[in-house]
C-alpha positions as CSV (number, residue, x, y, z in Angstrom):
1,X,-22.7,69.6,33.2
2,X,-20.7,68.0,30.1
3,X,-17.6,66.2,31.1
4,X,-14.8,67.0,29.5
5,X,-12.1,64.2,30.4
6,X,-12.1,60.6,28.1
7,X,-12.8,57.7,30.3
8,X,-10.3,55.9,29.6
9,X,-8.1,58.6,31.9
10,X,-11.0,58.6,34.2
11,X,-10.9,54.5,34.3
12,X,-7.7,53.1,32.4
13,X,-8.2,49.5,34.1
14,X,-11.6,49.0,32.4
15,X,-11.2,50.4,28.4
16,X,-14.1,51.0,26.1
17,X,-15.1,48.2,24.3
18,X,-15.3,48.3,20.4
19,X,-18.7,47.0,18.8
20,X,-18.0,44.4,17.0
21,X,-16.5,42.8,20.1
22,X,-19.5,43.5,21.9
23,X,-21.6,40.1,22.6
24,X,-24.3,39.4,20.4
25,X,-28.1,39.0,21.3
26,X,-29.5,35.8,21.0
27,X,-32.2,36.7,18.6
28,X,-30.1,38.2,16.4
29,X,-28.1,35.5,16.0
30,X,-30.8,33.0,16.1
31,X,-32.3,35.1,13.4
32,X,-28.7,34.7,11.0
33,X,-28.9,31.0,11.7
34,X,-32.5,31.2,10.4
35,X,-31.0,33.0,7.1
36,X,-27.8,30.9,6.5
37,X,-29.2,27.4,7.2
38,X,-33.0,27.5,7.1
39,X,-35.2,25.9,10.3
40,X,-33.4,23.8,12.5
41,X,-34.8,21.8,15.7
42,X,-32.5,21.5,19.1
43,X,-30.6,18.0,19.2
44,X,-32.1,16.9,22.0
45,X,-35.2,16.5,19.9
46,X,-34.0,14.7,16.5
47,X,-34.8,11.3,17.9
48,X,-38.3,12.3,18.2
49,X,-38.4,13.8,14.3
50,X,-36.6,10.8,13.0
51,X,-38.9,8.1,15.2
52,X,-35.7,6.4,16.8
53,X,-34.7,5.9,20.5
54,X,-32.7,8.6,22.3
55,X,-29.0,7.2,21.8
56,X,-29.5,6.1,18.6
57,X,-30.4,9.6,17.7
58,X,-27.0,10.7,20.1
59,X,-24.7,8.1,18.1
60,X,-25.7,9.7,14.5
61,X,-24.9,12.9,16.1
62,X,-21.9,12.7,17.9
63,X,-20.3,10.2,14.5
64,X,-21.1,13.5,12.3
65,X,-23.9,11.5,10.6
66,X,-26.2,14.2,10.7
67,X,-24.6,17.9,10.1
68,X,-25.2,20.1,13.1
69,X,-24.7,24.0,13.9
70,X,-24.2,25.9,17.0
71,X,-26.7,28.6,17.9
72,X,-26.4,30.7,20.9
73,X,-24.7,27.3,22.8
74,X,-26.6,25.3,21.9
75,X,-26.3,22.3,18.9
76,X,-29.2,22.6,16.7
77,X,-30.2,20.3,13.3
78,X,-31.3,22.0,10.3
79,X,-34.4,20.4,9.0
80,X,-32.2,19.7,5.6
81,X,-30.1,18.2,7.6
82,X,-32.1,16.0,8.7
83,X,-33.6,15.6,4.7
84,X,-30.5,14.8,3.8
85,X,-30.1,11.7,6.3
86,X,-33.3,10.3,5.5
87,X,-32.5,10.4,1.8
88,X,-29.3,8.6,1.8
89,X,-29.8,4.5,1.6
90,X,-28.3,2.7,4.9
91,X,-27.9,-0.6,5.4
92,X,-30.6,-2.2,7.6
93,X,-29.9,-4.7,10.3
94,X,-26.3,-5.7,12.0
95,X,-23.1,-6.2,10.3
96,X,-22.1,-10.1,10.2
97,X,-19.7,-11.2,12.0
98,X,-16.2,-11.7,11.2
99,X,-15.4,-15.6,11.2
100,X,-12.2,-16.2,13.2
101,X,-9.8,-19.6,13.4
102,X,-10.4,-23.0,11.9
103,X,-14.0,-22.7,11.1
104,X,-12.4,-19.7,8.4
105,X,-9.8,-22.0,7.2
106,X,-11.9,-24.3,6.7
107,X,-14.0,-22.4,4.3
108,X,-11.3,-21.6,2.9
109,X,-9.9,-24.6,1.4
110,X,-13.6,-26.0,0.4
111,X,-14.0,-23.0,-1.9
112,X,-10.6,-23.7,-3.3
């Protein structure tokens, strides 16, 4: 029996849905990420690929230190990415601190 009404008279509250709005699988779009950025690693696990402690790892990643992409939900590194960071020179050790008061006059006037 072929029916011969559309279904959007049949069911006008709930309309056809075009195809590109439809969602996408997860593997395919895993599988795009794969072509557009190359391998990538889930966040969650860069501290162990760079040899650091967890918040560390969080801190490079939440300052945009290390370039991240969102696949299916989730933030993922891209193993260049992650090239990229170990590559650049960074400063080792902490930042000095700032001298405040008398003890920076002080200074001051004996280098003058």
């Amino acid at each position: 029996m072929e029916m011969t009404i559309d279904q959007a008279e049949l069911f006008p509250a709930f309309p056809t849905i075009a195809a590109k709005t439809r969602k996408r699988s997860a593997l395919r779009e895993m599988a795009d990420a794969v072509e557009t950025h190359g391998a990538f690693i889930p966040a969650a696990h860069v501290h162990v690929a760079l040899d650091m402690s967890r918040q560390r790892a969080h801190e490079l990643l939440s300052a945009g230190r290390i370039a991240t992409i969102e696949v299916w939900g989730k933030t993922c590194v891209p193993l260049a990415a992650l090239d990229i960071f170990l590559s650049d020179e960074r400063k080792t050790g902490r930042p000095r601190k700032v001298e405040q008061g008398i003890c920076q006059m002080f200074r001051r006037a004996i280098e003058q």
